[in-house]
C-alpha positions as CSV (number, residue, x, y, z in Angstrom):
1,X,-10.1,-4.9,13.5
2,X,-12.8,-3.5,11.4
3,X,-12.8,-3.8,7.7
4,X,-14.5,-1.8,5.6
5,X,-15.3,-2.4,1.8
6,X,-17.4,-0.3,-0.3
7,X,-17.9,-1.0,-4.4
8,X,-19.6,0.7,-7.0
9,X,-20.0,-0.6,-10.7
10,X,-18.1,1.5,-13.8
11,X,-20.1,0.4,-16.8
12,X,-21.4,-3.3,-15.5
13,X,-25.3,-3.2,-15.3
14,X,-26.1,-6.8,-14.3
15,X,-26.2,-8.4,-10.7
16,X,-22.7,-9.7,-9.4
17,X,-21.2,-11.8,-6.7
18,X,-19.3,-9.9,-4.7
19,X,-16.8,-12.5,-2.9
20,X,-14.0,-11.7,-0.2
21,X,-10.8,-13.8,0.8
22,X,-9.4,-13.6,4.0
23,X,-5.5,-14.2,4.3
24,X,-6.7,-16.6,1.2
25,X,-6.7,-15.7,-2.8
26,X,-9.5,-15.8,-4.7
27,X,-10.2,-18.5,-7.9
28,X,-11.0,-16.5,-10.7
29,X,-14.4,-18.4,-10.9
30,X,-14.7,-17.7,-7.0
31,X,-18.3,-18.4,-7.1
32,X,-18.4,-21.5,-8.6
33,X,-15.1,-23.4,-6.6
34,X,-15.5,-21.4,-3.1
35,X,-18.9,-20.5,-2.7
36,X,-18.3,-20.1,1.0
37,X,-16.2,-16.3,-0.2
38,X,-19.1,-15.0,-1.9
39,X,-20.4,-12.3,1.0
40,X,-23.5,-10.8,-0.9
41,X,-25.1,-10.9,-4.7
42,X,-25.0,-6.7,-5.4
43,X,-26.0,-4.6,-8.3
44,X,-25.1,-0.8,-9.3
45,X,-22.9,-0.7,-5.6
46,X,-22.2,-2.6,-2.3
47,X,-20.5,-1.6,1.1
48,X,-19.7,-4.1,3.6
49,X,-18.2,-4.1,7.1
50,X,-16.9,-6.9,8.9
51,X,-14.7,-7.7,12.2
52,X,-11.6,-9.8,11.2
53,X,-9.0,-10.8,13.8
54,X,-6.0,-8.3,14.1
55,X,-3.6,-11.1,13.3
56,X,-5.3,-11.1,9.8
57,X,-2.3,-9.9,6.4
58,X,-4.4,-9.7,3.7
59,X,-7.7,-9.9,1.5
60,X,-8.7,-10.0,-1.9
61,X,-11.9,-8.9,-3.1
62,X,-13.4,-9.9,-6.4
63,X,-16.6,-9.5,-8.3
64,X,-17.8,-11.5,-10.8
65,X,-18.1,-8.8,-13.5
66,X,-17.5,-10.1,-17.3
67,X,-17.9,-7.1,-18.7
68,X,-17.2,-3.6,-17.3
69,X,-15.9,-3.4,-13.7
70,X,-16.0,-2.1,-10.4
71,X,-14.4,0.2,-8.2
72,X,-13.6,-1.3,-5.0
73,X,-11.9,0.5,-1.7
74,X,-10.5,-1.2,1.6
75,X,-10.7,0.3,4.6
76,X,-9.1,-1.3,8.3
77,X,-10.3,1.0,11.0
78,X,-11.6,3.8,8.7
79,X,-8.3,3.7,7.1
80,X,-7.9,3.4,3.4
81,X,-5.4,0.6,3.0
82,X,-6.6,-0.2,-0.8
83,X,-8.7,0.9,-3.6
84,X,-8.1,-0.1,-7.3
85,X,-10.8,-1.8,-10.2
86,X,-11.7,-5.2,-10.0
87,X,-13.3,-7.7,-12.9
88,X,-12.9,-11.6,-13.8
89,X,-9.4,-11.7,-13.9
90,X,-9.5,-13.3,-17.7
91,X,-12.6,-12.1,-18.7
92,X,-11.7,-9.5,-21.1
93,X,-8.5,-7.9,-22.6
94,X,-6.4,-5.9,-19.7
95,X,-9.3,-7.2,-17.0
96,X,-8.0,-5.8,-14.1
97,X,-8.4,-9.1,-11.9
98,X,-8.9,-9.2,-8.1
99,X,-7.8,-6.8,-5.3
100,X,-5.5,-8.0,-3.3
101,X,-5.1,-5.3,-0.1
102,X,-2.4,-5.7,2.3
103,X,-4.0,-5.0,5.8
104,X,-0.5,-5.5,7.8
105,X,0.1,-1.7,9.9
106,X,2.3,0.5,8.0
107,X,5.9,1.1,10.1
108,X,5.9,4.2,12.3
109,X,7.6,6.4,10.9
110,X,11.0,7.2,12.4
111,X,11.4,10.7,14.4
112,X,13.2,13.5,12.6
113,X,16.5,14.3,14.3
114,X,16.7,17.6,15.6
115,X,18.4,20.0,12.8
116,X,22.1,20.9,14.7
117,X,23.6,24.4,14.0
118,X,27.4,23.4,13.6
119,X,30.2,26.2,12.7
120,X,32.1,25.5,10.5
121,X,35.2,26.2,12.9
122,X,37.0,23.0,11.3
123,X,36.7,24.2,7.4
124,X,38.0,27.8,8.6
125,X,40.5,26.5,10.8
126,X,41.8,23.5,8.8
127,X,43.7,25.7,6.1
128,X,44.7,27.7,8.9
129,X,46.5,25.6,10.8
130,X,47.5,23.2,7.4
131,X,49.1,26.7,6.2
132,X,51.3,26.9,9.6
133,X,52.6,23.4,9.8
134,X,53.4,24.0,6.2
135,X,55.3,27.0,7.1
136,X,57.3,25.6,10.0
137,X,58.4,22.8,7.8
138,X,59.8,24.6,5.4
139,X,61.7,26.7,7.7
140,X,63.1,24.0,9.4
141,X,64.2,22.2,5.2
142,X,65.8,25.7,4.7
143,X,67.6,26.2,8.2
């Protein structure tokens, strides 16, 4: 399947890693303990596409932003799956962390019944015939 990721930076101005797990988390410090997820060194904005098998569940993007952070949306088959801000997951107060997009198919939705014009011949005739069998039994208690 293809996968789509496209970042821009909100208020970072320095040169990043941009790093990228697939169906594996990401270390906070990514870059220094699994060089082998960072996919490209990007500054101001990034988009990159890959091929990843259709068995894959999930990635997680990160960028090594200590200050400010970056926008960051997912995309399987020209499908937006995920899109949320990413920083060092400790770097600052309320960092936002790493994204973490779930690339599993969304379940079909079920079909809508077709809508059924009932009468209501059971609410009319249920009092109807309650009233009658009423009736006949208190003619037979008095007779």
């Amino acid at each position: 399947m293809k996968l789509t990721i496209i970042g821009m930076a909100i208020d970072d101005p320095w040169m990043r890693y941009y790093g990228l797990g697939i169906d594996q988390d990401l270390d906070p410090y990514f870059w220094r303990s699994q060089p082998e997820k960072i996919r490209k060194v990007v500054w101001d904005s990034f988009a990159d596409e890959l091929e990843v098998p259709d068995r894959t569940k999930y990635v997680v993007v990160g960028v090594s932003a200590w200050v400010g952070k970056w926008r960051v949306k997912v995309y399987v088959n020209d499908r937006l799956v995920a899109e949320g801000y990413v920083a060092v997951p400790d770097a600052y107060p309320g960092s936002p962390g790493y994204l973490k997009a779930s690339l599993a198919a969304p379940p079909p939705t079920p079909p809508t019944p077709p809508a059924v014009a009932r009468a209501p011949v059971v609410a009319v005739l249920g009092p109807v015939l309650l009233g009658s069998a009423m009736t006949a039994l208190a003619t037979r208690a008095r007779g």
